[in-house]
Every structure is written in structure tokens, then in C-alpha cells.
N, C-alpha and C positions, 0 to 999 in steps of 0.2 A: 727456484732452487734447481741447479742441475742435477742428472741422475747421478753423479758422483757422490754428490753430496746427499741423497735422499739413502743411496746405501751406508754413509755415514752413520747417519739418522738412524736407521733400521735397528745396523749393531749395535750402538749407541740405545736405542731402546731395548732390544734384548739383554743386553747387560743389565739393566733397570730389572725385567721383567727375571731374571735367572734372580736377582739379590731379594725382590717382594717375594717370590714363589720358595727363596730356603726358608726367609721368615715365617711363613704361613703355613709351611707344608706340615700336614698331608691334604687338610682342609682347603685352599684354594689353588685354582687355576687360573693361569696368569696365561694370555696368549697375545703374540704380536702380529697383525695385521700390516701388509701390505695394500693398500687400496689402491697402487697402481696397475695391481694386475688382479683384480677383484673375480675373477676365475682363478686363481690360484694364489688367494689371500696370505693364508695362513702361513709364515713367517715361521714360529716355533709355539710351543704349547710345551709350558712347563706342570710339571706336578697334573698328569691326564687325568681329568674326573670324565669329562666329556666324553671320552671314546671315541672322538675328532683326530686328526692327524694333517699332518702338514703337507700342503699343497692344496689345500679341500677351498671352496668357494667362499665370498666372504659372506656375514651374514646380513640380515635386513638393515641391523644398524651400519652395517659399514657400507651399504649401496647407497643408504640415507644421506650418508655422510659424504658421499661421493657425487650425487645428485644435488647436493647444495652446502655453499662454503658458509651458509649461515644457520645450518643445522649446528647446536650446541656443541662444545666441545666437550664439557663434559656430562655425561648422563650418569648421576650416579645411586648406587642401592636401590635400583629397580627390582620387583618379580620376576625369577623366570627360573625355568626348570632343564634339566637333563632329559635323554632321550628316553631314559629309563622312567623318568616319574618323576624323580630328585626334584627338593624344594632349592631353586639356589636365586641367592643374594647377588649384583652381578651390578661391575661400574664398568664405562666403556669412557675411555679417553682419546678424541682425535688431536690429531697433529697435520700442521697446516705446513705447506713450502713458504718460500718470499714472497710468492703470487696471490696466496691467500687462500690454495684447496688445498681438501685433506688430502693425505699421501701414506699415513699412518693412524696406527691405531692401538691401544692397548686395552687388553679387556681381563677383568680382574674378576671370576665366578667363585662364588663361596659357597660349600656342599653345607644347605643347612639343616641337613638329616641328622646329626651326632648333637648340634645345637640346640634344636627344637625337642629331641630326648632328653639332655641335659636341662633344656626350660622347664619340661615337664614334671621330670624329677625333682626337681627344687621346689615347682608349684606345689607337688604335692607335701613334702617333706616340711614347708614352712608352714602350709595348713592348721589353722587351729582353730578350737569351740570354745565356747562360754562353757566358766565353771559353775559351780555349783555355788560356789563366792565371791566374792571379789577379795585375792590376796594382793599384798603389794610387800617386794625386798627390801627391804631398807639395807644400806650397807654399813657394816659392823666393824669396831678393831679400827684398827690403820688402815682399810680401806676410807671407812668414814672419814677421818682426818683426812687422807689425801685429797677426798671426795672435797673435803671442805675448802682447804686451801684454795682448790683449781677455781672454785667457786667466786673465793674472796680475789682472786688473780684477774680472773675473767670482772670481773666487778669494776677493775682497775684500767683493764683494756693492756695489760701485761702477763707476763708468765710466775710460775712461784718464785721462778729463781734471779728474776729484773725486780722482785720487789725492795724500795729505798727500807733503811732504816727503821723511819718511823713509821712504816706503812709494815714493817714487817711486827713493831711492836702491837698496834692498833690490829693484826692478824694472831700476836698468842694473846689479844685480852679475850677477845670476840672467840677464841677455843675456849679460853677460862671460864668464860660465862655462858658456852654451851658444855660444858663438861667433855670435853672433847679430852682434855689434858687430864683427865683422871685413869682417862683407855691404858693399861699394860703397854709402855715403851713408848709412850707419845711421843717424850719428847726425842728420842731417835728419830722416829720418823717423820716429823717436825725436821729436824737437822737435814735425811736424809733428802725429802723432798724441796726444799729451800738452799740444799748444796750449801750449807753452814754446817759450823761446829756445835755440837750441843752445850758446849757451855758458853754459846752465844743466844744461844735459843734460850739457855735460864736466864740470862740476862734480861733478851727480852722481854719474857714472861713478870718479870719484878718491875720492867718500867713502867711508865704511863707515859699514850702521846703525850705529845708536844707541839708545837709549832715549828722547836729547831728539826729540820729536818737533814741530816750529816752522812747520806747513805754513805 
């Protein structure tokens, strides 16, 4: 690849690196690597966690990558930290000419200090102990009815609302004989979650399968 074309490349990657770095910001840093002049790597640096600045050297990975065309190209979600201490998550992508050596680099660092406070807080927060009993919810009302349907749906390898016909009659017998249709406004909600009319739901409720089946 000529050098015309490798500054092509460059901007060509910077553009890439400016659009991952709005997405992610404030949280990652996204930097572009020159490896042709690996004493003055550093391309641009979007979103600075690092405290790095352009023109700066390149770093171990990109001399690695520069020392051999069969060093990976992508290294990704490695360990590595900031100059400060910072936990960061870190993927480095090289880019190769016509020739076959790297010539570029993009390297993607995620400050995983707000992350690992946020894990922590969740660990603690979902925390729980043994009671003193063993309770268990059962769900009530027209939740149960809903509860039931999705049940007899999943049963089918369908949703409440693809159920045929007779499959929807053979679904108000099986409420009738768990007393489900006795619940305040069943059959509303019957209707509502079946996306039918309720006076196709009493219909239902009066039939008995069948073999004709006429969804």
C-alpha cells in the first residue's frame, strides 16, 4: 500500500474511532495508531481517560505488531490499567497494507472504575437470606388467568393470540375446570389477552372440542 493510501486509512480510521468514542463516551477511549512512525504513534485520542496525547510513542502492543505481520490482529477484552491505578478493559485492532504489515491500529480502553461500583452495588442490593419459612406467590385475579393462558400457549409452541378455534375452546374448558372463570371479569380478560371479543369467549366457553377444527 502506498503512503497515500495508508493516510487514506488513517482518516478513514479516525472517522470509525470519532463515531465508537460518541457512542461510548465518557466511559471509553478509542485511539488511532500509526505504526509507521511508531515514535510518534499516536494519531488522535478521543474521549482522554488516559492522559496520553498525540504524538506520544506507540505502545508494546503496537511495537509487537510492528515486529511481526503474524502477531494477531485482533486482541480483544484484555486486563490493563491507567497511569493512575484505573481498572481498564482494553481491545486493540491492527490493520495490515497490501504487503501484509501492520501500518495501523485502533485501540478501544474502557474505564472500568463506575462499572465495577455499579457491580458492586447490584451484588449487594440483590443479596438475600433464608427465611424463617419457606413462602411462595401464587398469582391472583387476572394475573392468574393471563398466567394460565401463556402456559396453555407455550404448551402449543404458539402465542395466546395464533391460538385456532378449537384450541382456543379446549383453553376456556381447561379455565372452567380450574375455576379460573369464576375470578371477577375473567371473561374480559380471556377476550383481552386472546385479542377476541367476549362474546366469542362465551361461546367458546359453551362449546366442547372437537376434531372440526375451523380457526
Amino acid at each position: 500500500m502506498s503512503k497515500p493510501e495508508n493516510r487514506a486509512l488513517l482518516d478513514q480510521l479516525d472517522t470509525i474511532a470519532l463515531g465508537i468514542s460518541e457512542t461510548f463516551a465518557p466511559f471509553c477511549e478509542v485511539v488511532v495508531h500509526d505504526l509507521e512512525h511508531p515514535q510518534h504513534a499516536i494519531l488522535s485520542i478521543r474521549n482522554n481517560l488516559s492522559g496520553r496525547h498525540v504524538g506520544q510513542a506507540a505502545t508494546e502492543m503496537g511495537l509487537a505488531r510492528i515486529a511481526s505481520p503474524d502477531f494477531p490482529a485482533v486482541i480483544g477484552n484484555y486486563a490493563n490499567q491507567f497511569a493512575d491505578g484505573r481498572p481498564v478493559k482494553s481491545t486493540s485492532i491492527g490493520l495490515k497494507d497490501a504487503s501484509g504489515n501492520y501500518v495501523a491500529a485502533l485501540c478501544l480502553n474502557l474505564d472500568m472504575t463506575l462499572f465495577r461500583g455499579m457491580q458492586s452495588a447490584l451484588t449487594r442490593f440483590t443479596e438475600t437470606t433464608a427465611g424463617p419459612v419457606e413462602e411462595h406467590f401464587e398469582p391472583a385475579g387476572s394475573a392468574a388467568i393471563r398466567l394460565r393462558i401463556d402456559q396453555f400457549a407455550a404448551g402449543l409452541a404458539t402465542t395466546p393470540r395464533a391460538l385456532k378455534t378449537l384450541e382456543r375452546i379446549e383453553l376456556l374448558q381447561a379455565l372452567k375446570k380450574e375455576g379460573l372463570l369464576e375470578i371477577r371479569k375473567s371473561m374480559e380478560t380471556v377476550a383481552q389477552h386472546l385479542g377476541v371479543s367476549r362474546a366469542s369467549v362465551y361461546l367458546y366457553a359453551k362449546q366442547q372440542p372437537t376434531t372440526d377444527d375451523t380457526a
